[in-house]
matplotlib code that plots the C-alpha trace (Angstrom):
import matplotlib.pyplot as plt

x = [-8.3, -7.0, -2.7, -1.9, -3.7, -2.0, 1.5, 0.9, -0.1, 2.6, 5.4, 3.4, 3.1, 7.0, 8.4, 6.2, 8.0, 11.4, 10.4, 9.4, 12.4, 14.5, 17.4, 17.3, 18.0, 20.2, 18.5, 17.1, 12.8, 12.7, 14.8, 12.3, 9.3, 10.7, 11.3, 7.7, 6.5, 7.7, 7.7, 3.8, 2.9, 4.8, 3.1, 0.1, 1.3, 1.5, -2.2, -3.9, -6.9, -8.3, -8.5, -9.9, -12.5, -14.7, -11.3, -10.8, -7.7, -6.0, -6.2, -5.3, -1.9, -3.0, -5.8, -3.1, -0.5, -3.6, -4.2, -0.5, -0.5, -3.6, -1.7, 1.1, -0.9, -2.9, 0.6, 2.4, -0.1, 1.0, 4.4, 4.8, 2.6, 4.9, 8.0, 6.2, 5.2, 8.7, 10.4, 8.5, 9.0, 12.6, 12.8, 11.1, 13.2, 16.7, 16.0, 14.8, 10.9, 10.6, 12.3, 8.8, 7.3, 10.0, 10.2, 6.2, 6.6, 10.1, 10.3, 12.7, 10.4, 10.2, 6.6, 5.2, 7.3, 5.5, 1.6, 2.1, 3.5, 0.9, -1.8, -0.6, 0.3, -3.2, -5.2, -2.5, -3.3, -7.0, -6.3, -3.2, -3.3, -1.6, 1.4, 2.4, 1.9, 4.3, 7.1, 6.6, 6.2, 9.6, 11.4, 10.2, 11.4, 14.9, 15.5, 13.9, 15.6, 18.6, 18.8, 17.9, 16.3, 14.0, 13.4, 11.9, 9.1, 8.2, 8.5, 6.1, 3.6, 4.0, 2.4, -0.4, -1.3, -1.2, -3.4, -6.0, -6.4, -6.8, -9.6, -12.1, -11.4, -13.1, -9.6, -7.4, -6.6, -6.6, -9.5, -11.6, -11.7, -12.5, -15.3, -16.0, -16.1, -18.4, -20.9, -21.3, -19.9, -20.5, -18.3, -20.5, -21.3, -17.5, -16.2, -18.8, -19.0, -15.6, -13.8, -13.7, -13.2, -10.0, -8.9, -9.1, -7.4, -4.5, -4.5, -4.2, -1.1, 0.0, -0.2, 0.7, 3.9, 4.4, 5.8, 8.6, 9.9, 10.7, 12.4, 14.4, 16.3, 20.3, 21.1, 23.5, 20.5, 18.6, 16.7, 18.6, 20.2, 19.2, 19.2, 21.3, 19.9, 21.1, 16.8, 15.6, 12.9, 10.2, 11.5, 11.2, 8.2, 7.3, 8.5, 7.1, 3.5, 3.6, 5.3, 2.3, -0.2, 0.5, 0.0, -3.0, -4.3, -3.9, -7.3, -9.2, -7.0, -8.1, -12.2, -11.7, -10.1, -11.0, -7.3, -5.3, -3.7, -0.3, -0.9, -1.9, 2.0, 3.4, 1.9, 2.9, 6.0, 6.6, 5.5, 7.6, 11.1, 10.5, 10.2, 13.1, 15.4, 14.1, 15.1, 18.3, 19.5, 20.9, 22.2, 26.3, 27.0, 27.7, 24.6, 22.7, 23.9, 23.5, 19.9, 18.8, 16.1, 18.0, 20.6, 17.6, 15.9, 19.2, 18.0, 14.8, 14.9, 14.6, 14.5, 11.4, 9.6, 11.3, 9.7, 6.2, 6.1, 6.7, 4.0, 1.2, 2.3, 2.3, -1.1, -2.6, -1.9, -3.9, -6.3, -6.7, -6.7, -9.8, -7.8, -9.1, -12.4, -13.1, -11.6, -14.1, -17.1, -15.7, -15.7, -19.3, -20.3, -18.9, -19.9, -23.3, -24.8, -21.9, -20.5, -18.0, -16.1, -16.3, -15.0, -12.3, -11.0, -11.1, -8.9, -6.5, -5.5, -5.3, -2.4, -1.0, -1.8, -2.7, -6.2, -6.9, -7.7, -9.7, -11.5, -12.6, -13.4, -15.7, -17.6, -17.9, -19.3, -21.4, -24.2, -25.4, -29.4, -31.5, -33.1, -31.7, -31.7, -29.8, -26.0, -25.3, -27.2, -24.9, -23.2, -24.2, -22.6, -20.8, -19.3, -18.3, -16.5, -14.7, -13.4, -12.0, -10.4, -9.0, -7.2, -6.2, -5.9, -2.9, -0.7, -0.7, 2.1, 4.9, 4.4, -0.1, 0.2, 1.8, 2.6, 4.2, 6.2, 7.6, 8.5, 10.4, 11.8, 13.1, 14.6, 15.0, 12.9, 13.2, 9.6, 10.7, 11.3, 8.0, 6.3, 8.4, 7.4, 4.5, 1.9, 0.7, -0.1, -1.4, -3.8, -4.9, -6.0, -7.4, -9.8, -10.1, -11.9, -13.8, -15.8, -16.3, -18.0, -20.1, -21.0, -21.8, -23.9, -25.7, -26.4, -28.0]
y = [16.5, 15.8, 16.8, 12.8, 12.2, 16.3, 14.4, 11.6, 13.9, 16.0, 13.4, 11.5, 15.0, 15.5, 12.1, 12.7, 15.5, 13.8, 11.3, 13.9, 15.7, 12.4, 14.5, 17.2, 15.1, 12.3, 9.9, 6.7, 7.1, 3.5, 4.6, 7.7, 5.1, 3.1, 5.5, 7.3, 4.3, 3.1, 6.7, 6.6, 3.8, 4.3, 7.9, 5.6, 3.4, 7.4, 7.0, 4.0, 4.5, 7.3, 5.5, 2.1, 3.1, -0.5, -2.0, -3.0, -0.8, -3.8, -5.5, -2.1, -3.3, -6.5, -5.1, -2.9, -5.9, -7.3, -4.4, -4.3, -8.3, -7.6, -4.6, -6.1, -9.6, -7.2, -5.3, -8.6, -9.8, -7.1, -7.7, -11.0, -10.4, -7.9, -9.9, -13.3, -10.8, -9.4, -12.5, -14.6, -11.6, -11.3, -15.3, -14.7, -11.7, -13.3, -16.4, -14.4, -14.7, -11.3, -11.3, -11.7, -9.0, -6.7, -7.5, -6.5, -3.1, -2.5, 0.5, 3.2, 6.1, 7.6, 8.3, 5.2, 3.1, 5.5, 5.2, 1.5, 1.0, 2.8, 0.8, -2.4, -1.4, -0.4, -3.2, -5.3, -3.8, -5.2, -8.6, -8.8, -5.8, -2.4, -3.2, -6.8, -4.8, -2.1, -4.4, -6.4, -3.2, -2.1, -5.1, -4.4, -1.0, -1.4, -3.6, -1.0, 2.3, 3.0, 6.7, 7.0, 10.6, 9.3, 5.8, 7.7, 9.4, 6.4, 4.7, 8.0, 7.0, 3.5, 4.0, 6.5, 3.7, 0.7, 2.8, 4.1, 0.5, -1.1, 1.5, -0.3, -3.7, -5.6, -7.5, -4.6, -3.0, -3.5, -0.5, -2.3, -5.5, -4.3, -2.7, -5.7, -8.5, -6.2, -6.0, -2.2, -2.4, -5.2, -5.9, -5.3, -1.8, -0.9, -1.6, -0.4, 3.2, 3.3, 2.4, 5.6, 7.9, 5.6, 5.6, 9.3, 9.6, 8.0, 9.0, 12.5, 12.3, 10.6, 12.9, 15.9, 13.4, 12.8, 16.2, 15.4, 12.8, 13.6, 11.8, 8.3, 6.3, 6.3, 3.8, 2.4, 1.9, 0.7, -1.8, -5.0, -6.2, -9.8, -11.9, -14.2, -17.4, -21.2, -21.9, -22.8, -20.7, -22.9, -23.0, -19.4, -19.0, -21.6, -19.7, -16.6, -18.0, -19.8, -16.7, -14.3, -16.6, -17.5, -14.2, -14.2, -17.3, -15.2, -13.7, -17.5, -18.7, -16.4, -16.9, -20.7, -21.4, -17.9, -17.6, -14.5, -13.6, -14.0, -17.3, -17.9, -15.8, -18.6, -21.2, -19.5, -19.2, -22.5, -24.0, -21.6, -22.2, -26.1, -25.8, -23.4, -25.9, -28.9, -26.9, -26.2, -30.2, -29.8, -26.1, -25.7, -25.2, -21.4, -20.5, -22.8, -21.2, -17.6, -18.1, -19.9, -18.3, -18.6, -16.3, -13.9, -13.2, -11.3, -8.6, -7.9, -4.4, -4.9, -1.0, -0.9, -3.6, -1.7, 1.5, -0.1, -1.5, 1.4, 3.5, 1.0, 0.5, 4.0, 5.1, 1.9, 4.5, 7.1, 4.9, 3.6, 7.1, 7.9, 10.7, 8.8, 8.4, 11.8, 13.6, 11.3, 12.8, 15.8, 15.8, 14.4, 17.3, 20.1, 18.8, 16.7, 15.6, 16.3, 12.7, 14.2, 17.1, 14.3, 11.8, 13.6, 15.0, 11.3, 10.9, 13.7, 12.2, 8.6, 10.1, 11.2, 8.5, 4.5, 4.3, 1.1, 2.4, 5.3, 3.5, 1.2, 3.8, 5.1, 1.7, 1.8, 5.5, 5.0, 2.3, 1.3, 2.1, -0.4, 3.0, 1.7, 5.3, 6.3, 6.9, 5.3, 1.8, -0.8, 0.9, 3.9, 7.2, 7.2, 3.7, 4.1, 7.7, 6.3, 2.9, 5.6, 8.5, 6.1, 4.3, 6.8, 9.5, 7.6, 8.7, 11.8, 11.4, 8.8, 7.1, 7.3, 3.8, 0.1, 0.9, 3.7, 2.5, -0.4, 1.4, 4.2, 1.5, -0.3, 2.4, 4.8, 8.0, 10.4, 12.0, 15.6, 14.6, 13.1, 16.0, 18.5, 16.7, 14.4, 15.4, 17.9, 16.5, 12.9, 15.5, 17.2, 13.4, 12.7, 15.8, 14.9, 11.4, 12.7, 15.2, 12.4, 10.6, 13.5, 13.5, 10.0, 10.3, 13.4, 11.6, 8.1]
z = [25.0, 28.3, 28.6, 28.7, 25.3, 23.7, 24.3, 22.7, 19.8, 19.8, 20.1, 17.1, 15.3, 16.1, 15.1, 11.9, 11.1, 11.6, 9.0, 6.6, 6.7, 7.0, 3.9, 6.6, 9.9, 8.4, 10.8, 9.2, 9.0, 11.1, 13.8, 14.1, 13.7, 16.0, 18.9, 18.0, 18.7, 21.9, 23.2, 22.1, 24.0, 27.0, 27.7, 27.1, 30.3, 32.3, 32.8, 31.7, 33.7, 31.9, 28.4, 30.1, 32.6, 32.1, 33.7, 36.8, 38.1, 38.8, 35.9, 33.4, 32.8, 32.1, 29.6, 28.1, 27.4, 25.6, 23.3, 22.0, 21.7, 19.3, 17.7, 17.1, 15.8, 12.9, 11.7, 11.7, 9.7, 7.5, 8.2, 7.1, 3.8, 2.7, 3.4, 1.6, -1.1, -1.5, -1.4, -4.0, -6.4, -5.9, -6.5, -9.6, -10.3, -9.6, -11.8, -14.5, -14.2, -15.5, -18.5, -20.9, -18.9, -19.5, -23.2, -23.4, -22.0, -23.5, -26.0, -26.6, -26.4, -22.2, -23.0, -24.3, -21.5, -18.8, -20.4, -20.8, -17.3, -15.7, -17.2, -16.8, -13.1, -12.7, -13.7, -12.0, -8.9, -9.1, -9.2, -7.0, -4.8, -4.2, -2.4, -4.0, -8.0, -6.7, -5.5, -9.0, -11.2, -9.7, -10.1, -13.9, -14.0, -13.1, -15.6, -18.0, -16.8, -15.6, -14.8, -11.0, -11.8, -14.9, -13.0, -9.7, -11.9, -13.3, -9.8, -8.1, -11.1, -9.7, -6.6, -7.9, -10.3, -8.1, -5.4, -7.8, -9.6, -6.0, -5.0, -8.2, -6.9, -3.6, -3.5, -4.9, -0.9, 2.5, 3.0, 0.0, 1.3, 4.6, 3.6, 1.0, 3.7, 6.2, 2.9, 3.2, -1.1, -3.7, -5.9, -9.2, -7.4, -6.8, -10.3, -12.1, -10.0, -9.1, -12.0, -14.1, -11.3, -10.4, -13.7, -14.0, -10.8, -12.3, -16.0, -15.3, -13.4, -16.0, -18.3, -16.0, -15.5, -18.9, -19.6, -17.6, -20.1, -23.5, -26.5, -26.6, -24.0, -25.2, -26.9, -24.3, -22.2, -24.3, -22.5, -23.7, -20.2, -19.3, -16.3, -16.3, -15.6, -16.2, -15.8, -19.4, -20.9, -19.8, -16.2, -16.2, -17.2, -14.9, -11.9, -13.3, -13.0, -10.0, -8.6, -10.0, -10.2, -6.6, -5.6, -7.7, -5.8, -2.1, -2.2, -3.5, -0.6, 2.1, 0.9, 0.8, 4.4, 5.9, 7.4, 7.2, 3.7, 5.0, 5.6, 1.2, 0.8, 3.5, 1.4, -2.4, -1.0, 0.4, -2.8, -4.9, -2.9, -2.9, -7.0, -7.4, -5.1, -7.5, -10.6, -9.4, -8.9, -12.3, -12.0, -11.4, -7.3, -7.9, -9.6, -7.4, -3.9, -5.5, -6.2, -3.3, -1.4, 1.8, -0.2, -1.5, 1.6, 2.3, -0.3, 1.6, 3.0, 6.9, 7.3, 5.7, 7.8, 10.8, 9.2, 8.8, 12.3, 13.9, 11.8, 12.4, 16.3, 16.8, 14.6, 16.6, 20.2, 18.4, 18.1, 21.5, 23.0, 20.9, 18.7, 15.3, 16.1, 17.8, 14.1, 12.6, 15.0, 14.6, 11.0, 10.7, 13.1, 11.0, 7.4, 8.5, 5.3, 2.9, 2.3, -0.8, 1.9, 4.9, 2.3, 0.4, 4.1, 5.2, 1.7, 2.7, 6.5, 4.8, 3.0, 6.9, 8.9, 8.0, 6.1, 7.9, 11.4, 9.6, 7.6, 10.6, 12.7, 9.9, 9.7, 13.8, 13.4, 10.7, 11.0, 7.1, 6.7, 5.4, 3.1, -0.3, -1.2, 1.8, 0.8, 3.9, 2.4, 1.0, -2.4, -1.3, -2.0, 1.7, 1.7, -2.3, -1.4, 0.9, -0.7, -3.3, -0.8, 1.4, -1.3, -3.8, -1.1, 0.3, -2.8, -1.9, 0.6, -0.3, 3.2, 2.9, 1.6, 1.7, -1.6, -1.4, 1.9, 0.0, -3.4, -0.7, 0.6, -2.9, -4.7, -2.0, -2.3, 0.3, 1.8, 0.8, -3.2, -3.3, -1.7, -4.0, -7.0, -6.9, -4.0, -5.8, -9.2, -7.1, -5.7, -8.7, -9.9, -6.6, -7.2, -10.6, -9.4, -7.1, -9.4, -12.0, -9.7, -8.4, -12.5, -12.0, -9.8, -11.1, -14.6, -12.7]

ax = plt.figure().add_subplot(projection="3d")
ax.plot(x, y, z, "-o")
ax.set_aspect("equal")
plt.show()
């Protein structure tokens, strides 16, 4: 590691630990991502050189602008899902979409709310997708729970169940469908091998969470509030499907016209805000104003996008500098042939640093063997691993995952609470999923 490339490190490693003790500090985690960021890149510029060798000298800076343009193109991709995805489900929130949902979980007993949450959150997260179940799930919750203390268990379970139902699915994360659309997993392959040791992943911390929450909600709580809404019932429902369903649609969208998936939220949204603005020609001018999705993009969380930016931007600098692929060298040097220790380590860092990059680095590294017993052939034991560790490894740490950013984000959980409180027993369930599928695999 050459002293350029041990700075970047450090001042990543350093603003990291800012974040992480962001009660300590006081300082907002997207300022810190922010600065790591541009501090990251700008050691980067110190020496370009050396990480761009096949360039001409004259033309590094010009290479470099480059990189970040392409950087910045894949985590504004990102960027602009999450902020399509947030908006259409606070549109659908406002004007009371979620009412019917929230009756079908509601129940006065803590328990039976968390079981029935978690497993409609995790089969959720298969057919929509990690982040977009969690913002949904949460806009559910508060309407449910009002104690802040009960309602960030049930939001920690939140993220552990969204991640572990998107590592079954092709469409259910970013890692899955990356290694879904290179053809290294089928989908008949992934949800039949990777469904129990998901769902294990996430039942268990159930459970473990489950102690935490004992008896009945008061009865002044009791789960009757109501948006209020001048949309009939139908209309509701109507906005309510073509909110979800919309979001449903994303994935058809993306496979059909082979753009980006931001571009299916652009168009769900579009559609959604031009039927909302119809509906409301016969609304009174104060309700009409208040619900307008000019008025409700307001609500999104800036400081989270901020927050997000600045992550990817500054994990992309790692990634130039060669840091993520020499760990992932590294790795298959000092565990050669064991695919569950390389694996559940891969799992373990996904939880530090954005799964993406690692998980593309790992399909660079690894070619897949035409051997159809080789567990490096397509839904082999490698490539199945890792669509499970890199997805449910990420709730480990609140910030691991999209949806854990955006669920920090929305009702405001600091890093150190989550770490306190939830790492470990995400962890015991990430274990837990990985041995079942060792039995798997022992029994076939």
């Amino acid at each position: 590691m050459t002293t350029l490339t041990f700075c970047i490190v450090t001042l990543f490693v350093t603003g990291y630990l800012c974040i992480a003790l962001e009660s300590l500090t006081r300082v907002n985690k997207a300022a810190v991502a922010l600065l790591m960021c541009v501090g990251c890149w700008t050691l980067l510029m110190v020496g370009p050189a050396a990480y761009y060798p096949e360039v001409a000298e004259g033309d590094v800076l010009h290479h470099i602008a480059e990189v970040i343009e392409h950087h910045l193109g894949d985590a504004a991709g990102t960027l602009f899902f999450l902020m399509g995805a947030m908006t259409i489900v606070e549109i659908v929130d406002s004007n009371g979409g979620f009412n019917f949902v929230r009756d079908a979980l509601k129940t006065s007993s803590k328990r039976k709310l968390l079981w029935r949450m978690a497993f409609m959150t995790f089969f959720l997260s298969a057919i929509l997708d990690n982040l977009t179940t969690s913002i949904v799930m949460v806009m559910v919750l508060r309407k449910l729970v009002q104690s802040r203390e009960e309602r960030l268990l049930y939001a920690a379970l939140i993220i552990i169940a969204a991640n572990s139902g998107g590592a079954f699915s092709p469409i259910g994360d970013v890692t899955t469908i990356m290694l879904w659309i290179k053809g290294v997993i089928t989908t008949q392959g992934v949800l039949t091998e990777i469904f129990i040791p998901s769902l294990v992943s996430m039942v268990i911390p159930a459970a473990i969470l489950s102690f935490s929450l004992k008896g009945n909600f008061d009865e002044e709580q009791n789960l009757t509030a109501t948006v209020v809404s001048q949309f009939t019932k139908t209309q509701r429902n109507m906005i309510f499907w073509l909110g979800v369903g919309g979001l449903c649609f994303v994935p058809v969208f993306k496979t059909l016209t082979h753009l980006p998936p931001f571009m299916g939220i652009l168009l769900v949204l579009g559609v959604l805000w031009t039927v909302t603005e119809i509906f409301h020609y016969n609304t009174s001018e104060d309700d009409t104003m208040a619900k307008r999705v000019s008025d409700i993009m307001t609500k999104i969380d800036l400081s989270t996008i901020m927050f997000f930016l600045g992550i990817l931007m500054a994990v992309a600098v790692l990634q130039e500098v060669g840091v993520l692929t020499a760990l992932g060298e590294g790795l298959n040097e000092t565990f050669q042939g064991n695919y569950y220790l390389i694996n559940g380590i891969i799992g373990v860092l996904s939880s530090i640093v954005d799964n993406v990059p690692l998980v593309a680095g790992c399909m660079g590294m690894y070619p897949v063997a035409t051997d159809p017993t080789s567990a490096m052939a397509v839904d082999g034991i490698f490539w199945q691993l890792l669509a499970y560790c890199a997805g449910v490894g990420g709730s480990m740490l609140i910030i691991g995952s999209a949806a854990g950013v955006v669920v920090m984000g929305l009702e405001k959980i600091t890093f150190g609470w989550y770490l306190k409180r939830i790492t470990w027993i995400a962890f015991v369930g990430y274990l837990a999923g990985i041995c079942v599928y060792w039995v798997e695999k022992c029994i076939m």
